[in-house]
Structure formats: structure tokens, C-alpha cells
Jmol script that loads the backbone (N, CA, C; Angstrom):
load data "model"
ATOM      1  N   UNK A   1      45.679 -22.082-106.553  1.00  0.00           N
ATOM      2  CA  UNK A   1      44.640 -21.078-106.633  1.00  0.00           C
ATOM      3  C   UNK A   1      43.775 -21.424-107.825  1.00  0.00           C
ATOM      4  N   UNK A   2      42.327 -21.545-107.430  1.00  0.00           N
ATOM      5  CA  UNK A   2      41.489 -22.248-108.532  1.00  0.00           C
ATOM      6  C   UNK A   2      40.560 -20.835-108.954  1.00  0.00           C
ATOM      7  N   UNK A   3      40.726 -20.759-110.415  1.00  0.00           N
ATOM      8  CA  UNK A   3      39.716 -19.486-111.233  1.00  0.00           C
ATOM      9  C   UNK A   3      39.049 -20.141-111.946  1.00  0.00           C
ATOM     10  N   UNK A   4      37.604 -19.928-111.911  1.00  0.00           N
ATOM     11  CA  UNK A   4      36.443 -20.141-113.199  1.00  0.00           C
ATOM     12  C   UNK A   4      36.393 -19.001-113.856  1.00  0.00           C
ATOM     13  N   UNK A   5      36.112 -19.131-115.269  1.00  0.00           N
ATOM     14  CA  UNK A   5      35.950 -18.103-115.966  1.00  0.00           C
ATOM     15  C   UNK A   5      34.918 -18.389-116.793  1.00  0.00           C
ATOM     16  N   UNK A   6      33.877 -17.567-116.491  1.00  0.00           N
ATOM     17  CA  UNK A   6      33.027 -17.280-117.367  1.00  0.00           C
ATOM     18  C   UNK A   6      32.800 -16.645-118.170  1.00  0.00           C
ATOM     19  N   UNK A   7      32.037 -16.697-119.262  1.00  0.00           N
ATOM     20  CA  UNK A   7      32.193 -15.573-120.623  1.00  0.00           C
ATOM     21  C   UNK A   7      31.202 -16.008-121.064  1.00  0.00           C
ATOM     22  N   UNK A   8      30.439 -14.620-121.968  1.00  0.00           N
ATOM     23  CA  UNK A   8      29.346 -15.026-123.444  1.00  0.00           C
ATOM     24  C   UNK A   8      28.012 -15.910-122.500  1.00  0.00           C
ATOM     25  N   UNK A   9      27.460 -15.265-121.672  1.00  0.00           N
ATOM     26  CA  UNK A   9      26.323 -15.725-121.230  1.00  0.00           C
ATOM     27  C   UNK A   9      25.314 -15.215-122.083  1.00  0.00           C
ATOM     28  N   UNK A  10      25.144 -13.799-122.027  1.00  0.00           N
ATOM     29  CA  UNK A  10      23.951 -13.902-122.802  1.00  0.00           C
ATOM     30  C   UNK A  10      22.045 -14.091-122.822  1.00  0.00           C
ATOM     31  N   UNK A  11      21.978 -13.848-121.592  1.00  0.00           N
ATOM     32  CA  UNK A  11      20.948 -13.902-121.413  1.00  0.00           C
ATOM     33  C   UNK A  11      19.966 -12.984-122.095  1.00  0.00           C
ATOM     34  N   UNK A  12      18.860 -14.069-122.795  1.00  0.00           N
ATOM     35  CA  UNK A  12      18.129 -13.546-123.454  1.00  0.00           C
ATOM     36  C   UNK A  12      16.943 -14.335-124.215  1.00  0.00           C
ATOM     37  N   UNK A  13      15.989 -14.420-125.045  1.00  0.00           N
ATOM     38  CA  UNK A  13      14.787 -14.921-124.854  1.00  0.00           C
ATOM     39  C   UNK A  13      15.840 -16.587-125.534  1.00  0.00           C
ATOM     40  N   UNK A  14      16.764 -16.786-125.941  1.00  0.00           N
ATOM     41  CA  UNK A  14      17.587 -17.909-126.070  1.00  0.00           C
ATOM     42  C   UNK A  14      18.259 -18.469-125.175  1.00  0.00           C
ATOM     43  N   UNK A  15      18.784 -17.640-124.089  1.00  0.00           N
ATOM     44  CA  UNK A  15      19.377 -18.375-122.859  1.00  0.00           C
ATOM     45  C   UNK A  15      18.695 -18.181-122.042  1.00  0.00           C
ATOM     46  N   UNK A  16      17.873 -18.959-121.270  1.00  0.00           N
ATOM     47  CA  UNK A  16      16.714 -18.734-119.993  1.00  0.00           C
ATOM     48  C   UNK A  16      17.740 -18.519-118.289  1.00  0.00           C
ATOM     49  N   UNK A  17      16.820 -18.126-117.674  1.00  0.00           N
ATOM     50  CA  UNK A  17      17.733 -18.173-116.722  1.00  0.00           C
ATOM     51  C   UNK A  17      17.660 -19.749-115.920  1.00  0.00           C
ATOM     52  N   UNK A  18      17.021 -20.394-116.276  1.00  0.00           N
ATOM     53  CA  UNK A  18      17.374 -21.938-115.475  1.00  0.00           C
ATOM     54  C   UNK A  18      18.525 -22.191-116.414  1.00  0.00           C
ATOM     55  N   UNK A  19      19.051 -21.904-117.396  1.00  0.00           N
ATOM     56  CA  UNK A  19      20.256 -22.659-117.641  1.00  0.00           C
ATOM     57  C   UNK A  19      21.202 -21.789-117.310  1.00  0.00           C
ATOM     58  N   UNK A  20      21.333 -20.398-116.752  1.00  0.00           N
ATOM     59  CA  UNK A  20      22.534 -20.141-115.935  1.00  0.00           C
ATOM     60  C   UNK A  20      22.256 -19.982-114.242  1.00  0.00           C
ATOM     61  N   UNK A  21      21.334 -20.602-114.180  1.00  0.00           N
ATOM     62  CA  UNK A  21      21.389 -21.274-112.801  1.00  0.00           C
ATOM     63  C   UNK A  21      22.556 -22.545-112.447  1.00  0.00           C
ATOM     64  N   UNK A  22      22.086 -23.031-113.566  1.00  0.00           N
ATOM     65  CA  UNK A  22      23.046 -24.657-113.579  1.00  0.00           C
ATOM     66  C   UNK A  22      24.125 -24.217-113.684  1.00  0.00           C
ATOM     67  N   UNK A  23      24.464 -23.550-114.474  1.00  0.00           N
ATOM     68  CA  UNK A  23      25.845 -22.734-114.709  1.00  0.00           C
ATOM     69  C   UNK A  23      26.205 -22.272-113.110  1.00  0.00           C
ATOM     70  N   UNK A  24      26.095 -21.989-112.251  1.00  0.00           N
ATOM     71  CA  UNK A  24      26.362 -21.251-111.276  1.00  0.00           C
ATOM     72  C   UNK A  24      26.679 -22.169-110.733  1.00  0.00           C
ATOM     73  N   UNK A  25      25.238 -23.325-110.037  1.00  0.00           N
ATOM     74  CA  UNK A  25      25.550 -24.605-109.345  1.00  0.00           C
ATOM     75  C   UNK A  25      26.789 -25.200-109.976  1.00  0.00           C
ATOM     76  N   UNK A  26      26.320 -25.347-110.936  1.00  0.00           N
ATOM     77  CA  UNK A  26      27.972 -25.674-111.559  1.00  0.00           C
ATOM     78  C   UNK A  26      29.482 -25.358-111.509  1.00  0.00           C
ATOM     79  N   UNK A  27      29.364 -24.013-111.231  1.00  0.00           N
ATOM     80  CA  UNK A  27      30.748 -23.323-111.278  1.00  0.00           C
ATOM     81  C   UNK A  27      31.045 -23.480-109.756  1.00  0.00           C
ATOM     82  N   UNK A  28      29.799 -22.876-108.699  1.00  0.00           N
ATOM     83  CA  UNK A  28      30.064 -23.412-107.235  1.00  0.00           C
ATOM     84  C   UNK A  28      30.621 -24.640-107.098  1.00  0.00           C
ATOM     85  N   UNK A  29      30.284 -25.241-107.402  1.00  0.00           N
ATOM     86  CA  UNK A  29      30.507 -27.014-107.198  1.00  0.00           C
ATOM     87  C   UNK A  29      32.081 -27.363-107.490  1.00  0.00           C
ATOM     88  N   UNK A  30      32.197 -26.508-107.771  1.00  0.00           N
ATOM     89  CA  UNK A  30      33.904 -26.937-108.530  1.00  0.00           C
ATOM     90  C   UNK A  30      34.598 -25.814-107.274  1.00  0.00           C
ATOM     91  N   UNK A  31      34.197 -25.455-106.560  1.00  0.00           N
ATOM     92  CA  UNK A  31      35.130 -24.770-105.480  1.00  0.00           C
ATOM     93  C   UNK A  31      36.031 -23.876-105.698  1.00  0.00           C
ATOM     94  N   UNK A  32      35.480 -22.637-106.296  1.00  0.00           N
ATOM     95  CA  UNK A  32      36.825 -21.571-106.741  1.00  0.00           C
ATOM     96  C   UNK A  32      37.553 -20.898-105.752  1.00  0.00           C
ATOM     97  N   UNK A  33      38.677 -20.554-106.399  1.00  0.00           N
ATOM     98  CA  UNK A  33      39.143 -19.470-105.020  1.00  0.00           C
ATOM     99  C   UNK A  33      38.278 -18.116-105.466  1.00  0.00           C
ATOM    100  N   UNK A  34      38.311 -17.890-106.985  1.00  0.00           N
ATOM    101  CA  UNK A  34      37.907 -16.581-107.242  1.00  0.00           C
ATOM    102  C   UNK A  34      36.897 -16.991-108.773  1.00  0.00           C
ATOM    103  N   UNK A  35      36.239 -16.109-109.267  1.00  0.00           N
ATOM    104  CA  UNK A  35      35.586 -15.915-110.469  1.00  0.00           C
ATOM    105  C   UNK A  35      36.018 -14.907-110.854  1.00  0.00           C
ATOM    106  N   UNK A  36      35.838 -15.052-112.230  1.00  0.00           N
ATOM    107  CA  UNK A  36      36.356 -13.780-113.633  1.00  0.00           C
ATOM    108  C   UNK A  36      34.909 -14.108-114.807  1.00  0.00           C
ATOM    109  N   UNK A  37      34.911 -13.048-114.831  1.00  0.00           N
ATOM    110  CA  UNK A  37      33.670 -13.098-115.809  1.00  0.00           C
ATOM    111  C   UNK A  37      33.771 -11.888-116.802  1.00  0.00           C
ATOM    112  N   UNK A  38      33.828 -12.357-117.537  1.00  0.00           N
ATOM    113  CA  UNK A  38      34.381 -11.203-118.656  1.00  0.00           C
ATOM    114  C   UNK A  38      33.325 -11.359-120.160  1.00  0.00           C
ATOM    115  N   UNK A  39      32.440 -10.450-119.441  1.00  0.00           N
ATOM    116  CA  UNK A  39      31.339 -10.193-120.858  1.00  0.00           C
ATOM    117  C   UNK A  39      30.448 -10.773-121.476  1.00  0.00           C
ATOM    118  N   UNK A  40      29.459  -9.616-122.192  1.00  0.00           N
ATOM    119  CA  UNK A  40      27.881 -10.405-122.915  1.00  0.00           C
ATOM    120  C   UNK A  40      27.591 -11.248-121.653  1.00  0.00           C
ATOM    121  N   UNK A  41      26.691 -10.592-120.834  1.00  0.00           N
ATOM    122  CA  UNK A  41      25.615 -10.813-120.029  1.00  0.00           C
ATOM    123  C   UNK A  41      24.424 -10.938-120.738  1.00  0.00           C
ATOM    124  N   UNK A  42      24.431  -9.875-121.168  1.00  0.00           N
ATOM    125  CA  UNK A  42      22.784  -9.658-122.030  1.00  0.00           C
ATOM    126  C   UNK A  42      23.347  -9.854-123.947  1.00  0.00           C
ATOM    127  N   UNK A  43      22.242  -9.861-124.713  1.00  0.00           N
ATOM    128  CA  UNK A  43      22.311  -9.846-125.985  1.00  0.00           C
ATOM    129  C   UNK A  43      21.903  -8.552-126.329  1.00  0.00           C
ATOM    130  N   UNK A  44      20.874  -8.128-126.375  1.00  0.00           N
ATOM    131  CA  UNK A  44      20.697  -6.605-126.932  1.00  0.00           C
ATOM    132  C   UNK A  44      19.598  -5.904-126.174  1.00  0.00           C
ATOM    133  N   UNK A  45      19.118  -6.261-124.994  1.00  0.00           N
ATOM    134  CA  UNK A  45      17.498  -6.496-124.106  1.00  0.00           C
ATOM    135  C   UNK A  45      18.130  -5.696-122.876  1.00  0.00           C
ATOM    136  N   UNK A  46      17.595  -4.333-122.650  1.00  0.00           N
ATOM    137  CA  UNK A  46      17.955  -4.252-120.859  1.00  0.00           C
ATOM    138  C   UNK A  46      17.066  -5.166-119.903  1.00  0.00           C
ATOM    139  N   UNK A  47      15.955  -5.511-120.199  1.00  0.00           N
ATOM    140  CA  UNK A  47      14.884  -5.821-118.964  1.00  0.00           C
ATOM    141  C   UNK A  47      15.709  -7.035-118.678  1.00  0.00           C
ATOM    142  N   UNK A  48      17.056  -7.812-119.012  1.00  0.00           N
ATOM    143  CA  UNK A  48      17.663  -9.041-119.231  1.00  0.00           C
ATOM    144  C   UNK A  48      18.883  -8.657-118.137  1.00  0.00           C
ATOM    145  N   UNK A  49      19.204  -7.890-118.063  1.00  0.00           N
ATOM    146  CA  UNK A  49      20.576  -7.530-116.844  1.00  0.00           C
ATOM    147  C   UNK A  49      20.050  -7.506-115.520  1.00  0.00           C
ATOM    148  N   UNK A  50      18.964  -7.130-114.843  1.00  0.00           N
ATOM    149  CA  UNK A  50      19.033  -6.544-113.299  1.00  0.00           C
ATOM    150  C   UNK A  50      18.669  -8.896-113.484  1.00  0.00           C
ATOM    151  N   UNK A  51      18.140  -9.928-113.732  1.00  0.00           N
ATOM    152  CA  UNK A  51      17.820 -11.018-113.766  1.00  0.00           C
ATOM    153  C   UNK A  51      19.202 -11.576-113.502  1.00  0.00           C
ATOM    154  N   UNK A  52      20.054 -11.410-114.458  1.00  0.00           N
ATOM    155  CA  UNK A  52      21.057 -12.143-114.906  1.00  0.00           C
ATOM    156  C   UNK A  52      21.971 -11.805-113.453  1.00  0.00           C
ATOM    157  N   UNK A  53      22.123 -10.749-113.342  1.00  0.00           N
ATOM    158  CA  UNK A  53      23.120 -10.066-112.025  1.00  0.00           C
ATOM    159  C   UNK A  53      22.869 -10.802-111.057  1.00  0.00           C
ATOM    160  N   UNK A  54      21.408 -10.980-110.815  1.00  0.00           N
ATOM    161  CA  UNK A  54      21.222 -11.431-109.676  1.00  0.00           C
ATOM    162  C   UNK A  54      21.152 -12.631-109.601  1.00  0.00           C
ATOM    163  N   UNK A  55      21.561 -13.520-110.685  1.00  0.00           N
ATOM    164  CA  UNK A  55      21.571 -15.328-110.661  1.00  0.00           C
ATOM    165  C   UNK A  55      23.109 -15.235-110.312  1.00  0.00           C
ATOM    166  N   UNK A  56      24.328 -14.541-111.657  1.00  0.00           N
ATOM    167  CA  UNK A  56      25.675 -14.269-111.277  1.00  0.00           C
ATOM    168  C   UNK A  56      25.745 -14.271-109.631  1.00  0.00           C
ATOM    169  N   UNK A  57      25.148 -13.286-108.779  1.00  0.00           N
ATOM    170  CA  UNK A  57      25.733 -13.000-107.706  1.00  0.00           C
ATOM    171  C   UNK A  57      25.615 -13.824-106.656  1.00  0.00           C
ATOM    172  N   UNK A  58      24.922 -15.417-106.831  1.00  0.00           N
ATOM    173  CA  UNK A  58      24.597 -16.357-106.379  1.00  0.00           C
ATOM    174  C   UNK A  58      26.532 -17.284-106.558  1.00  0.00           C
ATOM    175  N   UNK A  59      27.099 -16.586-107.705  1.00  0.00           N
ATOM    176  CA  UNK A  59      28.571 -17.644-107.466  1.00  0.00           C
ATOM    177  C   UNK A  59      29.553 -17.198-105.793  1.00  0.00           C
ATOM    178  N   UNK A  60      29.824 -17.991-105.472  1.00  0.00           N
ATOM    179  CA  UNK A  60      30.453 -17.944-104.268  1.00  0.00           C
ATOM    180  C   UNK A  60      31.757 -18.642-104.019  1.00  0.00           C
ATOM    181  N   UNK A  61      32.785 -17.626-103.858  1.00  0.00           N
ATOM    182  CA  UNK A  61      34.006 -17.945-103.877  1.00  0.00           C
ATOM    183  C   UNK A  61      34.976 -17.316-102.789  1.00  0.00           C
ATOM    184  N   UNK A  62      36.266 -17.845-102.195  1.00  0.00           N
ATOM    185  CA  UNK A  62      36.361 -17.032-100.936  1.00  0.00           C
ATOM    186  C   UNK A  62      37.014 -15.491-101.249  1.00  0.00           C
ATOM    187  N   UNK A  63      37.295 -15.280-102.489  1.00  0.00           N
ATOM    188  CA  UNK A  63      38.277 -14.077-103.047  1.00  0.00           C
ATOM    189  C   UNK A  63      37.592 -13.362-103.651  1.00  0.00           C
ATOM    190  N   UNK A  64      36.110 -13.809-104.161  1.00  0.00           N
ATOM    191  CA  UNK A  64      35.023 -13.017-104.787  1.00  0.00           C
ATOM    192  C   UNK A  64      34.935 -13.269-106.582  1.00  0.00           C
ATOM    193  N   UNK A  65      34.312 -12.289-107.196  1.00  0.00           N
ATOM    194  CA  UNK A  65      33.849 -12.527-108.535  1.00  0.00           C
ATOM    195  C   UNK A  65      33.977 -10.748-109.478  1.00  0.00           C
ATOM    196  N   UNK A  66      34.819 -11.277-109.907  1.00  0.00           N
ATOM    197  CA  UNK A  66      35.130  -9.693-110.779  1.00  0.00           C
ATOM    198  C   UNK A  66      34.991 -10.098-112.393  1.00  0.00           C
ATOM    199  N   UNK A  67      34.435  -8.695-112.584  1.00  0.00           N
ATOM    200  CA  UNK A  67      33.837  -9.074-114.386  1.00  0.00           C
ATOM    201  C   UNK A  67      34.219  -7.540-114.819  1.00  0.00           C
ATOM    202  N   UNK A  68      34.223  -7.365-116.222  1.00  0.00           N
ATOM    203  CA  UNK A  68      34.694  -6.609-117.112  1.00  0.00           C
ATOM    204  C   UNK A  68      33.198  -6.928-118.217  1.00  0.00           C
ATOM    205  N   UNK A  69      32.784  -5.750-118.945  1.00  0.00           N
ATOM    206  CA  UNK A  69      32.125  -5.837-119.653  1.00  0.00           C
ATOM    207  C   UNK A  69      32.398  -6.512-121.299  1.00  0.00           C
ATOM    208  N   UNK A  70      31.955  -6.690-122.065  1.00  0.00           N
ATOM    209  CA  UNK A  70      31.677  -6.961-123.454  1.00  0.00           C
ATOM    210  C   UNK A  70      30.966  -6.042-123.742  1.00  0.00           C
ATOM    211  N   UNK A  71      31.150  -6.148-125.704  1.00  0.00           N
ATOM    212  CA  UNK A  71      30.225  -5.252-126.665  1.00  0.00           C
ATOM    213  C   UNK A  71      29.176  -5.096-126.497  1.00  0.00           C
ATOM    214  N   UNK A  72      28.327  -6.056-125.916  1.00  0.00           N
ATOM    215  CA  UNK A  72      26.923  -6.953-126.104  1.00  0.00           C
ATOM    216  C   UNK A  72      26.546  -5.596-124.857  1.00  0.00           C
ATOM    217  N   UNK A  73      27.440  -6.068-123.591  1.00  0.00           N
ATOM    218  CA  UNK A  73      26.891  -4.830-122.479  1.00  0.00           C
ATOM    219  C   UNK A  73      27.235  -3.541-122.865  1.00  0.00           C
ATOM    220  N   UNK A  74      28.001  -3.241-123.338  1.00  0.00           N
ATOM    221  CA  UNK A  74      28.253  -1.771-123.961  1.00  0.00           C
ATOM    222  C   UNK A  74      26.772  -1.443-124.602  1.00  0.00           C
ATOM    223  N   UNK A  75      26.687  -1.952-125.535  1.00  0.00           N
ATOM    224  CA  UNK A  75      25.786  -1.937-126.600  1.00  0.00           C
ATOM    225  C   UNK A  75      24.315  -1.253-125.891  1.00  0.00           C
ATOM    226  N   UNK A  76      24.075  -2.080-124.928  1.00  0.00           N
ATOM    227  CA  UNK A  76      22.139  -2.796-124.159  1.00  0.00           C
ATOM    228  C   UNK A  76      22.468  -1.377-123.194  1.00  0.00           C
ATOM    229  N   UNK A  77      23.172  -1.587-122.084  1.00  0.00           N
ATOM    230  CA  UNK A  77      23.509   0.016-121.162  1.00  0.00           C
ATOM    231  C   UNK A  77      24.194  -0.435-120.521  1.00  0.00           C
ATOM    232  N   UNK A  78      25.782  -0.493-120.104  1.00  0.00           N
ATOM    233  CA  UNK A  78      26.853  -0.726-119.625  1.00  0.00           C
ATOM    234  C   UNK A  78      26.844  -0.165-118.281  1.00  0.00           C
ATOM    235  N   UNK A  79      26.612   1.032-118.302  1.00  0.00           N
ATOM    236  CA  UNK A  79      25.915   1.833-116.768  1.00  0.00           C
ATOM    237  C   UNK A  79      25.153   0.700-115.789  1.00  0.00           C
ATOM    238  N   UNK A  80      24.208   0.367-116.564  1.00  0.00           N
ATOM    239  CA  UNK A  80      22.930  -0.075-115.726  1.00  0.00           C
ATOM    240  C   UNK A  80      23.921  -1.487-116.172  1.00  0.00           C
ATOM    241  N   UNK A  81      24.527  -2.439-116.164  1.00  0.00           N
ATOM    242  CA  UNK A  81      25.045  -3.729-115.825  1.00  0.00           C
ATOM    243  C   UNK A  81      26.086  -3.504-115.043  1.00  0.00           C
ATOM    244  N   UNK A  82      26.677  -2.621-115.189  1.00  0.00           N
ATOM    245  CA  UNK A  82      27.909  -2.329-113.973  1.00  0.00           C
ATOM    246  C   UNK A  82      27.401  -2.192-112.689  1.00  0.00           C
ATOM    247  N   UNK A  83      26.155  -1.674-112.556  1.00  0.00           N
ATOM    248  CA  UNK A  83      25.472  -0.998-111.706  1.00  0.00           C
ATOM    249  C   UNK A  83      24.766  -2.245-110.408  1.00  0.00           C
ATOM    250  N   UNK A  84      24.108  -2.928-111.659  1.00  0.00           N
ATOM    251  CA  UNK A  84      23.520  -4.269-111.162  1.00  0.00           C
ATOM    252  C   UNK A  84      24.390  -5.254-110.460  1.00  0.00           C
ATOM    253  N   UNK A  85      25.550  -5.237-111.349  1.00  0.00           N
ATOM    254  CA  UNK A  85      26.230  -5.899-110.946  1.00  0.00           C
ATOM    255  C   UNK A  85      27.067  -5.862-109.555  1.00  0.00           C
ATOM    256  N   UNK A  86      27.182  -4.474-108.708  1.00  0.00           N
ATOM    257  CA  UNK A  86      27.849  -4.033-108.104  1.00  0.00           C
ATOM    258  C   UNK A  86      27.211  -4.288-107.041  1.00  0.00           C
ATOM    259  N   UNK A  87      25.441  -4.272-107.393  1.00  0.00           N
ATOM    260  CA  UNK A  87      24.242  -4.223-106.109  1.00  0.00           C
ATOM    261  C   UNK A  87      24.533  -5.816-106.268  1.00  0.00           C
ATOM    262  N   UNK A  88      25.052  -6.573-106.621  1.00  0.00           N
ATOM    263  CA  UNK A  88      24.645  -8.049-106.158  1.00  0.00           C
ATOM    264  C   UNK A  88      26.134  -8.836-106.099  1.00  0.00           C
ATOM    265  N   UNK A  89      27.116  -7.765-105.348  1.00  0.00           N
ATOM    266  CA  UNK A  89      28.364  -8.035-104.940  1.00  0.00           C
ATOM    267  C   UNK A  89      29.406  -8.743-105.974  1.00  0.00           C
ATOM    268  N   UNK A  90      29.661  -8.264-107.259  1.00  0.00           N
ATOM    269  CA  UNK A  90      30.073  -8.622-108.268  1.00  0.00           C
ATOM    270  C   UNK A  90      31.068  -7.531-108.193  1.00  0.00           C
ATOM    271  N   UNK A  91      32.591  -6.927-108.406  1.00  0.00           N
ATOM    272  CA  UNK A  91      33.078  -6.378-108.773  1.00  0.00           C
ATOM    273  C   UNK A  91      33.789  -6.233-110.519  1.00  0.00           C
TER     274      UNK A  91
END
end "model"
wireframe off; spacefill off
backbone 0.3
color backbone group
């Protein structure tokens, strides 16, 4: 059983979203059974989560992709990333 785990993305005027594009192609490419993604999506920016969710929800795995928040999402609005995240099949 193969897990990627992602962490500390971060999207924000420092992480663009073409480099967690690659990240994705990337993590696809390696053939998971499942994803774990555990926190800091965003840095401190809401207009930076509904973007990011929807590059995340591009990983594809046959067991799916479950994430847990970080400080960083607490911090920005934890609501509205849980939220996003849920609309772009992320548990």
C-alpha cells in the first residue's frame, strides 16, 4: 500500500501555483494508493485557498486524499479551507 504525504505547501505570493502543479504531476506519477496531506495550504492570505484546493484536488489515487489542517489554516479561515477542500473531493 503506497501513501504520499504532503505537508507545508503554502501557497502564497512565494509559492505560485505552477510549482504545486508539478507537485501534483509529481505525486500522481508515483501511483498512490492514497494521499495524506496534513497542513499550511495557505500562509496567512484567504484569496490563496479556494486556488490551492482546486490544484490539490487534481491528486488522484484509488483510496482518495485526506488532509487535516495546520496553524497556517487555522490562522487564514480553517472553515473556508475545510470547505474548499471538501468541494474539490479532498476529505
Amino acid at each position: 500500500f503506497r501513501i504520499v504525504h504532503l505537508s507545508d505547501i503554502h501557497h502564497s505570493p512565494l509559492t505560485n501555483l505552477e510549482h504545486i502543479r508539478r507537485t501534483v504531476e509529481i505525486s500522481n506519477g508515483l501511483k498512490p494508493d492514497m494521499f495524506v496531506l496534513t497542513g499550511d495550504y495557505v500562509s496567512h492570505e484567504p484569496e490563496y485557498i479556494e486556488p490551492v484546493a482546486e490544484v490539490l484536488g487534481e491528486l488522484r489515487s484509488e483510496f482518495g486524499t485526506y488532509a487535516c489542517l495546520g496553524n497556517h489554516d487555522h490562522w487564514t479561515d480553517g472553515d473556508f479551507v475545510t470547505a474548499a477542500f471538501r468541494q474539490n473531493g479532498i476529505t
